[in-house]
N, C-alpha and C positions, 0 to 999 in steps of 0.2 A: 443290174449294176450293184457293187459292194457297196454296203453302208460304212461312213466313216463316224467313229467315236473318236471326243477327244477327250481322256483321262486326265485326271489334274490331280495330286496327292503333294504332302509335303514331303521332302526328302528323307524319311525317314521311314524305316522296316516296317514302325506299326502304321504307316499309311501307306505307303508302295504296296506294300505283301499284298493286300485282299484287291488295290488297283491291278496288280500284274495278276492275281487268279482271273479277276476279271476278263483281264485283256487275250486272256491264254482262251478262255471260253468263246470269248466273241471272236474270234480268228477261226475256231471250229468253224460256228454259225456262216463266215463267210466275209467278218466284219473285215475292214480296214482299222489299225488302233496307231493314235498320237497319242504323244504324252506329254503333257506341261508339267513343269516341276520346276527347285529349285537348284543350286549347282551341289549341295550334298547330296544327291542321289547318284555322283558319281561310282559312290562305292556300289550299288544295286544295280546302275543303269544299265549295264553291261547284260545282267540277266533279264532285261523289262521285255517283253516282245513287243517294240512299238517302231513303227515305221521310221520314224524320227521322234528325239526328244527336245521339247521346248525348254529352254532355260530362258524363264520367265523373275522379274524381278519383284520380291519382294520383303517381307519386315515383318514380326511377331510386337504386337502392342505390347510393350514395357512399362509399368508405373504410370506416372499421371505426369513428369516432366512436359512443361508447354513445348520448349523447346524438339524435346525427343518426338514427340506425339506428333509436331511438323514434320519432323523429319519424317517417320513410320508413312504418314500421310500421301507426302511426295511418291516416297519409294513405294506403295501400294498405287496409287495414280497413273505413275511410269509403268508399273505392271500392267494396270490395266488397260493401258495405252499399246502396249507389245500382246496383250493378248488379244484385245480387238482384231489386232494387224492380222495375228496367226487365225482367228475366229475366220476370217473377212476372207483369209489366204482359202483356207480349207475346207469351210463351209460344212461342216460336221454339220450331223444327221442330229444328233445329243453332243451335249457336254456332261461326265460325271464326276465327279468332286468327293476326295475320300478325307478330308479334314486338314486342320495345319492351315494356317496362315498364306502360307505359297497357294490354295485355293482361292484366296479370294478377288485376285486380279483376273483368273480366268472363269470363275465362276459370275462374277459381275459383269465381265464382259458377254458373256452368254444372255443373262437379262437385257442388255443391254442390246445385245443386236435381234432377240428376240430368239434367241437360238434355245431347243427344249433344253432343262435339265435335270438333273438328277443329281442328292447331295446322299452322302453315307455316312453314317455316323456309329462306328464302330465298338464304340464306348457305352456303358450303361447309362452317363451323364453326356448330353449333347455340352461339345466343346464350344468355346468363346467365338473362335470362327464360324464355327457353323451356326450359330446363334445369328448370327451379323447375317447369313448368306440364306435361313430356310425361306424369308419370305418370300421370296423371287426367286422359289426351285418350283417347278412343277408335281416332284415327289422327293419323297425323305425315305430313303431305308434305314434301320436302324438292325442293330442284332440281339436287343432283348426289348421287350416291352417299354414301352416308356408311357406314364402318365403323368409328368407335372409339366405338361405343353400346355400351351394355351390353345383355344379350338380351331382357329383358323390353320396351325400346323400340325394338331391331331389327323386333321381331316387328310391330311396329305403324308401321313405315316402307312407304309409297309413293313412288317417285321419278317426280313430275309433272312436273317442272318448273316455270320461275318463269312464272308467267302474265304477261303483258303487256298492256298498255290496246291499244283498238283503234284508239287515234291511231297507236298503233308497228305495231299491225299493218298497217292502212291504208298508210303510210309506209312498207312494206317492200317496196311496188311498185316504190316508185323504185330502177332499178338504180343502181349506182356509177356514176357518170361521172368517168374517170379525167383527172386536169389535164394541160391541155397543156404543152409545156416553154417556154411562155414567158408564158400566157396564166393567168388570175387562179388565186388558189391560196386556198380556203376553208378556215380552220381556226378549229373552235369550240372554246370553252375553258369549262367546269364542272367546278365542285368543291363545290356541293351549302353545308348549313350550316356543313362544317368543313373544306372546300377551297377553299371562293372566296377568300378573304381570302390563303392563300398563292400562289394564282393571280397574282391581285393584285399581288403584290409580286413574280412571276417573271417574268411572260411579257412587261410593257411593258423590259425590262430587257437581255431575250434578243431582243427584236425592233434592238432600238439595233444590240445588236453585229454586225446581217445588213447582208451589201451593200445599197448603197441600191437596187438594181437588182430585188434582191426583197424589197426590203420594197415594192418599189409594185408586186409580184403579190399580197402578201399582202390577203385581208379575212376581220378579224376579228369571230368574236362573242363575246362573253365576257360571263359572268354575274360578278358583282361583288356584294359588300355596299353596301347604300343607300352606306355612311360612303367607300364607296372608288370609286366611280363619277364624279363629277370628277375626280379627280388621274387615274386609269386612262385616262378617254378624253382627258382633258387630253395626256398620256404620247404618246399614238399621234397624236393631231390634230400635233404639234411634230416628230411622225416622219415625216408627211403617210401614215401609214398609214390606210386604212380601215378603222375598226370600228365594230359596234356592244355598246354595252355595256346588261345590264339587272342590277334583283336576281335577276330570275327572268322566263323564257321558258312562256309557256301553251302556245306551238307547239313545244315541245322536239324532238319526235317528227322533226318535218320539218325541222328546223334540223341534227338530226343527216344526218340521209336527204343532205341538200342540203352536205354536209364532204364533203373532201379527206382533211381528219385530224381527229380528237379528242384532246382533250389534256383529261383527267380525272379523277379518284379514281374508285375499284374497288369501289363499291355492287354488291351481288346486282343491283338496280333498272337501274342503266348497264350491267353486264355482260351482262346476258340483252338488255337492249336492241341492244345494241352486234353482239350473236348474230343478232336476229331482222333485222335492220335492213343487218347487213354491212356495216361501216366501222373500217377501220383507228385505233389505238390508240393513243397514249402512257399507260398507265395509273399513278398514281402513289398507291400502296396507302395508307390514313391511318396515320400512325406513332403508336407507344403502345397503339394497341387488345389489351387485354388476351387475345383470341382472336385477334390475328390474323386474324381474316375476312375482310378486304379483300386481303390478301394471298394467302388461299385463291382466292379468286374470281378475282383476276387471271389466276393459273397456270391456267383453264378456256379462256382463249381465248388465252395465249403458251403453251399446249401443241402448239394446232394452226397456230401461227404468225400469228395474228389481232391481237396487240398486240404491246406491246414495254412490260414490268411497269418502271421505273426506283422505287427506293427514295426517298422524299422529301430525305433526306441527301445524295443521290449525284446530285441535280437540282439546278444553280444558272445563275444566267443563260448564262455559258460553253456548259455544256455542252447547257442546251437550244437552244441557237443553232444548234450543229454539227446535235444531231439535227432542227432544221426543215431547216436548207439540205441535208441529207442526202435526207431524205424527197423535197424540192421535186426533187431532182434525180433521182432514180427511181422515177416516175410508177407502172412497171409494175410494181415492189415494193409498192407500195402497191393495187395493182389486186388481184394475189394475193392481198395480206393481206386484202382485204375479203371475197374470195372465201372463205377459210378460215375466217374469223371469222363468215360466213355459215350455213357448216356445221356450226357447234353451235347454234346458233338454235332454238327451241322455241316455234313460234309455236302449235303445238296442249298448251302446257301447260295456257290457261287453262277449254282443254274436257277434259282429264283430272284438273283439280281438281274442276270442277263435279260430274264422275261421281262422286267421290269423297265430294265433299260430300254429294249425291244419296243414295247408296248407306249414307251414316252417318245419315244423315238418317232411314233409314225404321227404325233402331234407336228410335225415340221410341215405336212402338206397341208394344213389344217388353218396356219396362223398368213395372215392377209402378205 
């Protein structure tokens, strides 16, 4: 008989992405795959490979408002009341849990009906959610080392790595092709829901101040918000630069594959991609995050000379100008970096997850 998993992630790429490599994996294996989420996974759902998708309800904690923290409260409670139901419906073999807030109504529901699970924690710094949710997982995978846990969740750490969809792995055929010094120069520009917008405002700005001599090497792609998508490509078409601009790229995987450089925010999601995939970096960590985790993630591929981390502060048109024309001008630096940032790649995480899942999985014949 098929085994049924039920995936939980929040609506968003850097926790869907390594849920849907997952679920791509376990459908080989023979699995059944659900999927709980929240209602902004509409834009990805479409690609998820999942039987059906759960839109399950819940809330990211906010500040310390008495009043809001009820509310959050409610709205996680009612989630976990609708995921019971769906738990109870379906009766999964495992529950797994890839971060975000929308996990925590069906990951506690899981504890709750005794159902195995498995949390993933994709990030060099375990998120606030999954903080709330290890103690009642049966395991934790994580995709780099971690040591400032406490022992009772050391002991239940797996370092799998971040699984990746099989478009990035696909797309990891294509070697680097390093630019020539005079011939076109590809540089993609993403920043996901909370980088495009400063993207936006940086990059048509730093392109002005380059010789005109390479800005007609340059072509650009660059993701943008709906709201900023005329004035953006307006910016480059007045620079007679080449680009193209969208909200959002389906073909991501091969867009990266197909750069010169990237110029992006420091997702677990981008980082592991950026590994398996082998392409040089500007990484630009998101400022304010309360953990710091995109800064973590950075330091994974500027340890082994794979990127170059710049502070969002310490980036203004100026200075991103120097570092393209820098870049443009040393090709074979940039061949390296690809090369290094190659070698931390973990295109077999999303078959050491599965094992993993697998193996918690067969804990369900086990529990009274």
């Amino acid at each position: 008989m098929s085994k049924t998993v039920l995936l939980t992630a929040g609506g968003t790429g850097g926790h869907l992405f390594p849920a849907q490599a997952l679920a791509s994996e376990l459908i080989r294996r023979g699995w059944t795959v659900e999927l709980a989420t929240d209602e902004r996974a509409d834009k990805y759902g479409s690609a998820f490979p999942a039987r059906e998708v759960h839109i399950i309800s819940s809330e990211t904690i906010r500040g310390r408002n008495p009043l809001l923290l009820a509310k959050t409260a409610l709205k996680l409670m009612l989630g976990t009341l609708q995921a019971r139901k769906v738990i109870k419906k379906l009766k999964p073999d495992v529950v797994a849990g890839f971060g975000g807030y929308p996990t925590f109504p069906p990951m506690f529901a899981a504890r709750l009906t005794g159902t195995p699970s498995v949390l993933h924690e994709a990030n060099g710094v375990m998120g606030r959610a999954n903080k709330l949710l290890a103690k009642g997982v049966d395991a934790i995978a994580t995709s780099v080392p971690m040591d400032d846990l406490p022992a009772e969740l050391t002991a239940k750490l797996v370092e799998t790595g971040n699984p990746v969809r099989d478009a990035v792995l696909n797309a990891s055929e294509i070697f680097y092709s390093t630019p020539e010094p005079t011939g076109p120069f590809r540089l993609l520009v993403f920043g996901g829901s909370q980088g495009a917008r400063f993207f936006s405002d940086l990059v048509p700005p730093a392109v002005e101040k380059l010789p005109e001599d390479i800005r007609k090497r340059l072509q650009i792609v660059q993701q943008c918000r709906p709201e900023d998508m005329e004035r953006v490509q307006a910016a480059y078409d007045a620079l007679g630069v080449q680009a193209e601009c969208a909200p959002f790229f389906q073909d991501m995987p091969q867009r990266i594959a197909h750069a010169h450089l990237v110029l992006c925010r420091s997702g677990a999601s981008s980082v592991s991609e950026l590994g398996v995939l082998g392409r040089p970096s500007i990484l630009v960590p998101l400022p304010g995050a309360i953990d710091q985790d995109q800064a973590a993630n950075a330091k994974v591929l500027e340890k082994v000379g794979g990127a170059w981390p710049i502070r969002q502060v310490d980036l203004y048109p100026e200075r991103l100008a120097k570092e393209i024309l820098r870049f443009m001008n040393a090709p074979e630096m940039l061949k390296e970096a690809a090369k290094n940032a190659r070698s931390v790649g973990r295109p077999d995480a999303v078959k050491r997850l599965a094992d993993l899942v697998e193996k918690i999985a067969t804990k369900q014949g086990e529990r009274p």
